[in-house]
C-alpha positions in Angstrom: -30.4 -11.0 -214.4 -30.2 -14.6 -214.8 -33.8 -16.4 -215.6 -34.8 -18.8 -213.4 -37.5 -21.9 -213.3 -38.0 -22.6 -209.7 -38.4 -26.0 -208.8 -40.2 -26.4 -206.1 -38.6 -28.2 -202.7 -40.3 -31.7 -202.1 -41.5 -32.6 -199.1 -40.4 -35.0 -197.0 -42.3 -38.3 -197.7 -41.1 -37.1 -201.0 -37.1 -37.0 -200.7 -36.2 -40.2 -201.6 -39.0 -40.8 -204.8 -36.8 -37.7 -206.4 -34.6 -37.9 -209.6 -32.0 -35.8 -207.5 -32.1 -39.1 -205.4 -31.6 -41.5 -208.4 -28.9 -40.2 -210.3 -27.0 -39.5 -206.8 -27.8 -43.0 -206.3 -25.2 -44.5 -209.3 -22.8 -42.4 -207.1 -23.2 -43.9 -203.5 -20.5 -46.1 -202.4 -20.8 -50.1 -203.6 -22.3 -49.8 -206.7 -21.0 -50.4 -210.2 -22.2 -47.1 -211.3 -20.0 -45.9 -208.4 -17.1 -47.9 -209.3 -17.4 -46.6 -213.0 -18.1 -43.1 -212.0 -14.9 -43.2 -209.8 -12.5 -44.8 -212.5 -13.3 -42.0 -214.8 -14.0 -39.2 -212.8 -17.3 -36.7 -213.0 -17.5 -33.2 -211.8 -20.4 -34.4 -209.3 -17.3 -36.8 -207.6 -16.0 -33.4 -206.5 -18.8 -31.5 -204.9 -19.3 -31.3 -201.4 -22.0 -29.5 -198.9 -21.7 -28.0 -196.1 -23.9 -28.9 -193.3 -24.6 -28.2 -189.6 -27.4 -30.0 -187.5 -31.0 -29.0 -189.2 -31.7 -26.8 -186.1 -29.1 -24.2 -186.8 -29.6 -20.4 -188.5 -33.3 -20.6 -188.1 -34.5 -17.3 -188.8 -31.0 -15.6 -188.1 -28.6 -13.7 -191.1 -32.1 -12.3 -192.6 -33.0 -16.0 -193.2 -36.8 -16.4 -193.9 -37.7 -18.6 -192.3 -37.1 -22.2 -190.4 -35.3 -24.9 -191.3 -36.4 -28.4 -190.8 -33.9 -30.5 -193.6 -31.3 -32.6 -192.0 -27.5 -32.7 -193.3 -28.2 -35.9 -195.5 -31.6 -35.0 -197.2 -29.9 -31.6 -198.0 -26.9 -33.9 -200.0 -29.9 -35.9 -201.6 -31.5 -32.8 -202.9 -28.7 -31.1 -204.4 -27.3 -33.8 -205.9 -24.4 -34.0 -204.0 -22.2 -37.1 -202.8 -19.9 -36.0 -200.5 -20.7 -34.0 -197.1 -18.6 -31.5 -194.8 -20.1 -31.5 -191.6 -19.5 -28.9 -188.7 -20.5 -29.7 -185.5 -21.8 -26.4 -184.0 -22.6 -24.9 -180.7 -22.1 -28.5 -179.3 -24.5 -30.2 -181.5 -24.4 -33.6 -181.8 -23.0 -34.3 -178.2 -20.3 -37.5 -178.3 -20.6 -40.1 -178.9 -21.7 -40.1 -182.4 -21.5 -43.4 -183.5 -26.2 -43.0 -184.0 -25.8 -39.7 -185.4 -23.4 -40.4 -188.4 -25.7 -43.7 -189.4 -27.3 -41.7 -192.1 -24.1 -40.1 -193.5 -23.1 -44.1 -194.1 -25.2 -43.6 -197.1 -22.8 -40.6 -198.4 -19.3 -41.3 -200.6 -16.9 -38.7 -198.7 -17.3 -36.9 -195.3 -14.9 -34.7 -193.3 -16.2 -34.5 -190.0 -15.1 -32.2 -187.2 -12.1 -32.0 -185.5 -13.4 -29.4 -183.5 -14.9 -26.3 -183.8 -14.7 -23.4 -180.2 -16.7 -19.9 -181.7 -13.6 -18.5 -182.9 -11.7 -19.4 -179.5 -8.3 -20.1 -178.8 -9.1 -23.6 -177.1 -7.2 -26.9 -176.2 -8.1 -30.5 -177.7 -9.0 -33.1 -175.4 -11.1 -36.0 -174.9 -14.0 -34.8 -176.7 -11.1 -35.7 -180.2 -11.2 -39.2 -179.1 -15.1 -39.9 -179.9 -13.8 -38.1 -183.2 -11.3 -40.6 -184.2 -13.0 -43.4 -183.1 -15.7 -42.1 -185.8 -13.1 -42.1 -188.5 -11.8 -45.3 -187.5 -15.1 -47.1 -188.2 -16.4 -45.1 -191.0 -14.4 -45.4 -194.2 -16.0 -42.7 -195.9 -14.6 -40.4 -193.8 -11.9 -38.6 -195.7 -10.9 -36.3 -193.0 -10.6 -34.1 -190.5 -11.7 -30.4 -190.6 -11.4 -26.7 -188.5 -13.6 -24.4 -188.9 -12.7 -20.8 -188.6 -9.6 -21.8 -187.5 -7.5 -18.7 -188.3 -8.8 -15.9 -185.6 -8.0 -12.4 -186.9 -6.7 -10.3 -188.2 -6.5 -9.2 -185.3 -5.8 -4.9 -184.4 -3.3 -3.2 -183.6 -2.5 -2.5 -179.9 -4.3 1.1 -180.3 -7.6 -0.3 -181.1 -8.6 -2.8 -178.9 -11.2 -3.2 -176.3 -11.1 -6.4 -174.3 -14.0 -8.8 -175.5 -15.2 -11.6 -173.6 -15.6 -15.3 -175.7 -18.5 -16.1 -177.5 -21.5 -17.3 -175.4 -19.6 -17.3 -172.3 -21.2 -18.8 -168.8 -22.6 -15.5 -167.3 -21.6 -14.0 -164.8 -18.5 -12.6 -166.3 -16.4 -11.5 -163.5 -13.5 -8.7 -164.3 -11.2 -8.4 -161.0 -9.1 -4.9 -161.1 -6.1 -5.7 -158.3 -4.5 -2.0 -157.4 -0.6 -2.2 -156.6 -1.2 -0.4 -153.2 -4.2 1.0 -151.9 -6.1 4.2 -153.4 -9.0 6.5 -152.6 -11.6 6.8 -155.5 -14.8 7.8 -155.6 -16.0 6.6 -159.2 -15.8 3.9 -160.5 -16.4 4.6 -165.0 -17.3 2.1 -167.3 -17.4 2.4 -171.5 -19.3 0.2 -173.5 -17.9 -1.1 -176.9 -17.9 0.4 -180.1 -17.0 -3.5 -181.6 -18.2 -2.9 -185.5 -20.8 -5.4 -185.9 -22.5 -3.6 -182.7 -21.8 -7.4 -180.5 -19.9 -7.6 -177.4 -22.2 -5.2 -176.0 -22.5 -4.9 -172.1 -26.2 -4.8 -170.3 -26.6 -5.4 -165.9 -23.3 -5.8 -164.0 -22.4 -6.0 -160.2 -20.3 -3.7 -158.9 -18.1 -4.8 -155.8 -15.1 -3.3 -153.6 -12.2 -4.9 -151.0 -10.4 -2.7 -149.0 -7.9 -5.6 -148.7 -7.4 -8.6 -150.5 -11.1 -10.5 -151.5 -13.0 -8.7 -148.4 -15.5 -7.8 -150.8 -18.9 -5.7 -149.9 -21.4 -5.1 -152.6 -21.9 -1.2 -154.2 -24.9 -2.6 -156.3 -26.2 -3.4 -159.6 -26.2 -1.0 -162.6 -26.7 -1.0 -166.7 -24.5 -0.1 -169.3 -26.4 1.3 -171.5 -26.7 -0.5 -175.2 -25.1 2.3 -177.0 -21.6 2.4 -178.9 -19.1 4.2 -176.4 -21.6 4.9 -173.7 -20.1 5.6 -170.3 -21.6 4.7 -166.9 -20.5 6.1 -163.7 -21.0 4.0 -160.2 -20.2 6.2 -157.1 -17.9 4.3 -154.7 -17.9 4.2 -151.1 -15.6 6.4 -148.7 -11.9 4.4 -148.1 -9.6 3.4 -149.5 -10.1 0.7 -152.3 -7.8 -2.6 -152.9 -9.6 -4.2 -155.7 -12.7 -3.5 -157.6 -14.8 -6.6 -158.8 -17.0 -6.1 -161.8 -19.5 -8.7 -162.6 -21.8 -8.8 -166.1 -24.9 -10.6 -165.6 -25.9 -9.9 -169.1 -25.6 -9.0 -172.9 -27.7 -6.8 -174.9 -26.8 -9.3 -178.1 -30.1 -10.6 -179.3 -27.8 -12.8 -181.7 -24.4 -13.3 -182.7 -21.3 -13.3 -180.1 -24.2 -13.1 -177.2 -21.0 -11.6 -175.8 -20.0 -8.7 -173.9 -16.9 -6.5 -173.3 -15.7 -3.0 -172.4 -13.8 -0.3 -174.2 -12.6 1.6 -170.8 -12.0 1.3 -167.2 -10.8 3.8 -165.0 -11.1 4.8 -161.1 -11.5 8.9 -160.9 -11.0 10.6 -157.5 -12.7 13.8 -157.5 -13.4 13.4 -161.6 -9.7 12.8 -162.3 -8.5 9.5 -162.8 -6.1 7.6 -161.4 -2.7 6.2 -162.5 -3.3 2.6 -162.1 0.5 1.5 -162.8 1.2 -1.8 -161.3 -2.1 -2.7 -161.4 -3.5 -6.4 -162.1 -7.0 -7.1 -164.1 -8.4 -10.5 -164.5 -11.1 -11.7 -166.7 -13.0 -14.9 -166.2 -13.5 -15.0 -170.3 -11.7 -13.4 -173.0 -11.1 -13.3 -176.5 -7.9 -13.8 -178.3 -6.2 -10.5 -179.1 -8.9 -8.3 -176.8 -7.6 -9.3 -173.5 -8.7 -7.6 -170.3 -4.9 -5.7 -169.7 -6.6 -3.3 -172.5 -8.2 -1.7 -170.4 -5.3 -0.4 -169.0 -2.7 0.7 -170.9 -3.4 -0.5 -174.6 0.1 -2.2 -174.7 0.6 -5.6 -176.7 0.5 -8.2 -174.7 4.4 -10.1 -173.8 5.2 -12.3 -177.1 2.1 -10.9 -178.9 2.3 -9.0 -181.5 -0.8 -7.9 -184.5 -2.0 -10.4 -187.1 -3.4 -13.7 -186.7 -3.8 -16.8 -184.1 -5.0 -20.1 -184.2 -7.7 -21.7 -182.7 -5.8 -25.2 -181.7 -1.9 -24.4 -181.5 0.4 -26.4 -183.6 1.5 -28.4 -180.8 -2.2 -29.7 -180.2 -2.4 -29.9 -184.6 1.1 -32.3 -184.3 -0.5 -34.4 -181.8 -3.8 -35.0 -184.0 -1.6 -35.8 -187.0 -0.1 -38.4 -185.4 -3.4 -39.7 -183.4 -5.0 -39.4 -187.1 -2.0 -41.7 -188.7 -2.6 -44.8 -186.5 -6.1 -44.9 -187.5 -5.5 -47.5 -190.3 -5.9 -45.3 -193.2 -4.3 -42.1 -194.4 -6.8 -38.8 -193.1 -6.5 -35.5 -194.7 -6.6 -32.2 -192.1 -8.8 -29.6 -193.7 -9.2 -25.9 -192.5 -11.0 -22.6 -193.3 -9.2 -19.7 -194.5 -11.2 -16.5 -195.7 -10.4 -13.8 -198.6 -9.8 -11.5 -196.0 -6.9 -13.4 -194.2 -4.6 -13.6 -196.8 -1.7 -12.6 -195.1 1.8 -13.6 -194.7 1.9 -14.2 -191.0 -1.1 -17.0 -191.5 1.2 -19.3 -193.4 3.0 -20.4 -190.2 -0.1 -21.4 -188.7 -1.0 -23.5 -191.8 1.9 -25.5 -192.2 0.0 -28.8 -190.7 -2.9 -28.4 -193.0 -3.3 -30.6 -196.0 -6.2 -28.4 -197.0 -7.3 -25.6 -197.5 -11.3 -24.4 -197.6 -11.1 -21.2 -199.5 -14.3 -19.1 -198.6 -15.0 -15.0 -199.4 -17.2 -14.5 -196.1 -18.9 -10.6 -198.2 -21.1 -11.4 -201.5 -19.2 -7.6 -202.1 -15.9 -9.1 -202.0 -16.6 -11.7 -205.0 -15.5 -9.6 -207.4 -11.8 -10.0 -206.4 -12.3 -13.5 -206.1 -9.4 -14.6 -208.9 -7.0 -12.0 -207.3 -7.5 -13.5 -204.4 -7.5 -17.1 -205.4 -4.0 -16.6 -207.1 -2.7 -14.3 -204.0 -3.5 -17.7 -202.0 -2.1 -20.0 -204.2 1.1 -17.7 -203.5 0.8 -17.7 -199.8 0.0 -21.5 -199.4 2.3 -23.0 -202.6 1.4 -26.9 -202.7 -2.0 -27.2 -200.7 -5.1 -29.2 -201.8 -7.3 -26.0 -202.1 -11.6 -26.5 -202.3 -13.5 -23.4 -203.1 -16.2 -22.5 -200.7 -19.4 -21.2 -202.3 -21.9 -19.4 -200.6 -25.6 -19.4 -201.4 -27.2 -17.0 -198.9 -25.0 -13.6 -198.3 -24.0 -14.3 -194.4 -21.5 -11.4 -194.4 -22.9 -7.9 -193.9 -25.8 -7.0 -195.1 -27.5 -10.2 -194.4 -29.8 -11.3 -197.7 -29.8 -13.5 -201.1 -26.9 -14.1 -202.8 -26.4 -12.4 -205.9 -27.1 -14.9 -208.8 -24.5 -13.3 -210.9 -21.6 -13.4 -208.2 -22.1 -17.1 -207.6 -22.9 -17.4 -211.1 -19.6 -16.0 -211.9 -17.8 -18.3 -208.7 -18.9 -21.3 -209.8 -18.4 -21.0 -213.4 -14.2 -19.8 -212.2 -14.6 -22.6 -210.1 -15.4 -25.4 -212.7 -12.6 -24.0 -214.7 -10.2 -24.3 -211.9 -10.8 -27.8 -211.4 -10.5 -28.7 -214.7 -7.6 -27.1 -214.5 -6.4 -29.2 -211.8 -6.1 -25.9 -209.7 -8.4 -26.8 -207.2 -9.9 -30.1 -205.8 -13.6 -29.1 -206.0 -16.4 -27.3 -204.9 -18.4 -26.5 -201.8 -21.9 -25.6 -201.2 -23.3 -23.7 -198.0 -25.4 -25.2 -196.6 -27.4 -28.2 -196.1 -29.6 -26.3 -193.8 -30.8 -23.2 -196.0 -32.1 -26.2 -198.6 -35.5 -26.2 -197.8 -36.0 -22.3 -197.6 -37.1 -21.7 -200.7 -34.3 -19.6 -201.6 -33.2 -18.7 -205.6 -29.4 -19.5 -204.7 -30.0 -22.6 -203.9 -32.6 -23.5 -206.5 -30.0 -21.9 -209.1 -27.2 -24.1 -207.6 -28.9 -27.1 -207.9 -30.1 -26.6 -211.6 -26.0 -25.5 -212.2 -25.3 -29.4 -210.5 -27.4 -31.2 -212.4 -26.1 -29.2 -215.8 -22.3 -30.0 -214.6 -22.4 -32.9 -212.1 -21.9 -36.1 -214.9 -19.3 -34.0 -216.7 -15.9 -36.0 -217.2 -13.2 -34.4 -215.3 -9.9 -33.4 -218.0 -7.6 -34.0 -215.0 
């Protein structure tokens, strides 16, 4: 085990009076420390941190507590000049320009392009307060998507159709028959999703006997179980359309979802063939669409692997929005260990770089296969290695010091090497936790940070 001399967090009041603050200080934009610093090139020039609003992971991944740092102290603290921030579950709101003052004070930013949950989503006029950020802020470097790849996703055989992330309850799933049928039941099955989300808790339960003449059956709950079926008797007739409406997860955290593994109508406990048939969801996630539920069949043009959040045609129209901004703008996006597939390199040909993250603290040890297996998949891209310094991939809990001791020690070689374009911390808002990662990592930055780059 790796010893360790914690050094204890300051306190606000005390942020800017630290010597984190003065040696970052020669490397803030303007100065002739800066100037110098830049003409020869340190380590430190190369580090980034990743930040979300302060507010964010509070307690959640087997976090101990709250956090109250915002993304520029967290910079300050570590030592850190240059800032990759994510705007997450909507926060800030547009326009920026008051929010980024602070990050004026910072040499390099990428800011968000956007960022849906994991959702296949359009860009639209929320991108415009973006550009118009980069457009007055010089620091900005560029332009960044988080998760952006979505998958891999499974084969026909396995899936279950999933609503979004955090959709606008209720979720309404409409079942159209091709001609009209007697049943008598109407059985649901909850999900079996691995990391136990998506889970289904009250629904509504409502029948036409012709087209949207609908009459209420009556409210229910799936029971918060992997697999668990629920039966709802239907009334005598015959049925057009069945309507289910969720009112609710049983998520306390994470996709705050819900979804289904089955649907079928039985008449007298067989079910029924429901060829033809039409099913509608009001939310749905990529590659777990509602016509699962059915038949299990791939969906027309769809086949297993990977999506992207923004499609390329949206990506081409950002490239060239980004190009009349005045100044050139890299695009950055996230790809994880686990993705390294050949069907993703389609979907990264607009990306100037690439933010290399292994999302399990257990899948470290494969980390310089997996560097050089990307390096194959993605010949020519600016690559920064992601670091993590609290294990938010299953089991929640510390990072192990000799895993990220091991990643950033590969990493520093790599970039003296030329291999990679530097290093990135997670996050800004775990700083302030009192947490041995991060303590480690900052005692590692302050060790490495004045270096001289060979390259």
């Amino acid at each position: 085990m790796l010893a360790l001399n914690p050094i204890q967090p300051p306190s606000r009041r005390q942020f800017l009076r630290t010597s984190a603050v003065t040696a970052l200080a020669a490397a803030l934009p303007g100065s002739a420390s800066a100037r110098a610093s830049s003409r020869r090139g340190t380590v430190r020039d190369r580090l980034w941190i990743w930040a979300h609003d302060g507010q964010f992971y509070n307690c959640e991944f087997g976090l101990p507590r709250k956090s109250r740092i915002t993304p520029v102290e967290g910079a300050f603290y570590m030592g850190v000049p240059n800032v990759m921030f994510i705007q997450y579950q909507g926060v800030p709101v547009p326009p920026f320009e008051q929010y980024y003052v602070p990050f004026k004070a910072l040499r390099r930013v990428f800011w968000t392009l956007s960022n849906n949950a994991n959702q296949m989503h359009r860009l639209g006029a929320e991108q415009e307060h973006v550009y118009r950020l980069a457009a007055a802020n010089p620091n900005i470097q560029g332009l960044l998507l988080d998760d952006y790849l979505i998958g891999p996703l499974q084969p026909a055989a396995g899936r279950q159709w999933l609503a979004e992330n955090s959709p606008a309850f209720p979720v309404t799933l409409t079942l159209r028959l091709a001609a009209p049928a007697r049943a008598n039941t109407l059985e649901l099955q909850q999900t079996d999703w691995e990391s136990g989300d998506y889970r289904t808790a009250r629904l509504e339960v409502d029948v036409a006997a012709r087209e949207d003449a609908w009459a209420p059956v009556g409210r229910f709950e799936l029971p918060n179980e992997p697999g668990a079926r629920l039966r709802v008797p239907l009334p005598p007739g015959a049925l057009a359309a069945v309507r289910v409406q969720i009112l609710s997860t049983h998520d306390p955290q994470g996709a705050r979802s819900c979804g289904l593994n089955e649907l079928r109508l039985l008449a007298d406990g067989q079910p029924l063939a429901l060829d033809g048939a039409q099913i509608h969801a009001s939310s749905q996630f990529p590659g777990h669409e509602a016509f699962h539920l059915l038949d299990n069949r791939a969906a027309p043009g769809q086949s297993p692997g990977y999506a992207a959040q923004v499609g390329l045609d949206d990506l081409a129209a950002a490239r060239r929005r980004m190009a009349g901004l005045g100044r050139p703008l890299e695009l950055a996006a996230v790809v994880y260990a686990h993705q390294l597939d050949p069907a993703i390199a389609p979907l990264l040909a607009p990306i100037d770089t690439v933010l290399f993250w292994t999302w399990r603290a257990a899948e470290l040890p494969g980390l310089e296969a997996n560097f050089r297996r990307l390096k194959q998949l993605l010949p020519g891209k600016r690559v920064l290695l992601g670091c993590y310094m609290w294990n938010f991939g299953e089991p929640n809990g510390p990072m192990p010091l000799a895993q990220l001791a091991r990643q950033c020690d590969l990493g520093l070689r790599w970039l003296q090497a030329g291999e990679i374009e530097g290093l990135i911390f997670l996050g800004t808002n775990i700083c302030d936790l009192d947490l041995e990662a991060v303590e480690w990592t900052r005692r590692w930055i302050a060790t490495h940070g004045d270096k001289p780059l060979k390259r």
